[in-house]
C-alpha positions in Angstrom: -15.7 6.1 2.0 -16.1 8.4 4.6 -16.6 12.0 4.6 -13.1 13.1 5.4 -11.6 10.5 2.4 -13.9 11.9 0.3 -12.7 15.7 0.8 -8.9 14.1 0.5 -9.7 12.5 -2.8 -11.1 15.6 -4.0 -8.7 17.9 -3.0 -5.9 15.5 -4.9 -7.9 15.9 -8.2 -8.1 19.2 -8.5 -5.3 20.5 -6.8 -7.2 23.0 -4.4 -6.9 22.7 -0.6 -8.9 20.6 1.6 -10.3 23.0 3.1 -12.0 24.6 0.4 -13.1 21.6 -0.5 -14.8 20.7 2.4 -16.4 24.2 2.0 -17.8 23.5 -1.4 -19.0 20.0 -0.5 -20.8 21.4 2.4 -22.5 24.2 0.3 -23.4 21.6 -2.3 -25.3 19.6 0.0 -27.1 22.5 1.4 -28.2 23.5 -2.0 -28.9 19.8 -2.5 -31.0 19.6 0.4 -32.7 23.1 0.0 -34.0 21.8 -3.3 -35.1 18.5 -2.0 -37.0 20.1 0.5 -38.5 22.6 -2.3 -40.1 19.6 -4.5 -37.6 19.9 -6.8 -35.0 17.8 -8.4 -31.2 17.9 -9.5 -29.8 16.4 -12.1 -25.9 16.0 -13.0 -25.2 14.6 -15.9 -23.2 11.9 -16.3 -24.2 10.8 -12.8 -27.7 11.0 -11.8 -30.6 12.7 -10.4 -32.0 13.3 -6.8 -35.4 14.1 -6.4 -38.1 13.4 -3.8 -40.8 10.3 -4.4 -44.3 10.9 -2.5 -45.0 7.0 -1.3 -48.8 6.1 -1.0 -50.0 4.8 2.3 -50.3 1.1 2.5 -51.0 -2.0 4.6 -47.5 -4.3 6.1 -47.7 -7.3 7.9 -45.6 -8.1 10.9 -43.8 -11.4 9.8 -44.0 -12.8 13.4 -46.8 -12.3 14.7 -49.0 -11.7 11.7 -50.6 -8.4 12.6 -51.2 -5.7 10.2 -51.3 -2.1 10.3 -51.5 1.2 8.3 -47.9 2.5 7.3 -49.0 6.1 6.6 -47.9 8.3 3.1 -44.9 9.7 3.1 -42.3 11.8 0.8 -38.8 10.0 0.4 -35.3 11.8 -1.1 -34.3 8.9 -3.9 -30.9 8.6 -6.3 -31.7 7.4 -9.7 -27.8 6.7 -11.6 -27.7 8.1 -14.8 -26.8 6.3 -17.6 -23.3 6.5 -18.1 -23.3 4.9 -14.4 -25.0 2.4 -14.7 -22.6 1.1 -17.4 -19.7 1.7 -15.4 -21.3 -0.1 -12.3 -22.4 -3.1 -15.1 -19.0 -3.1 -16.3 -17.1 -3.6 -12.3 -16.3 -7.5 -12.2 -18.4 -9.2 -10.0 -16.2 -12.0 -8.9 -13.0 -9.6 -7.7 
C-alpha cells in the first residue's frame, strides 16, 4: 500500500477529508522520527512499538570471495508488533 492508498483508506474510516489526513500522517511521522532520533521509543497499543537498537560492531564474510572485514556499530530504527498483532497476523491463512 502506498502512501496515497493509505491516506484514502484513512480518510474513508473516519470520515475527515484527505487532506487533513495527509496532514496528520505527516505530523505523526515527524513526531515519530523526532523521537527516534531522541533515544526514545513509542509505543501504541494494540499495535507495537518503535524504538532504536544500538548494533555491536562485528566481523562478515564476503560469500565469494571469502574476505572478511569490520562492519562498524551502528544504531538501527526497529518495529516490534504488539501482541494483539501478532495474533491477528498468526491468525491470516497461509495458503490463500
Amino acid at each position: 500500500m502506498k502512501q496515497k492508498e493509505f491516506i484514502t483508506a484513512v480518510s474513508k474510516q473516519t470520515q475527515l477529508d484527505e487532506d487533513r489526513v495527509g496532514t496528520l500522517l505527516e505530523a505523526t511521522c515527524r513526531i515519530l522520527s523526532e523521537q527516534l532520533i531522541h533515544g526514545n521509543s513509542i509505543l501504541i497499543h494494540g499495535f507495537g512499538t518503535f524504538e532504536v537498537k544500538k548494533r555491536a560492531e562485528r566481523i562478515s564474510v564476503h560469500p565469494a570471495t571469502g574476505k572478511r572485514w569490520l562492519v562498524p556499530p551502528k544504531i538501527v530504527p526497529v518495529f516490534k508488533p504488539g501482541p494483539t498483532l501478532k495474533e491477528k497476523i498468526k491468525q491470516l491463512n497461509i495458503h490463500e
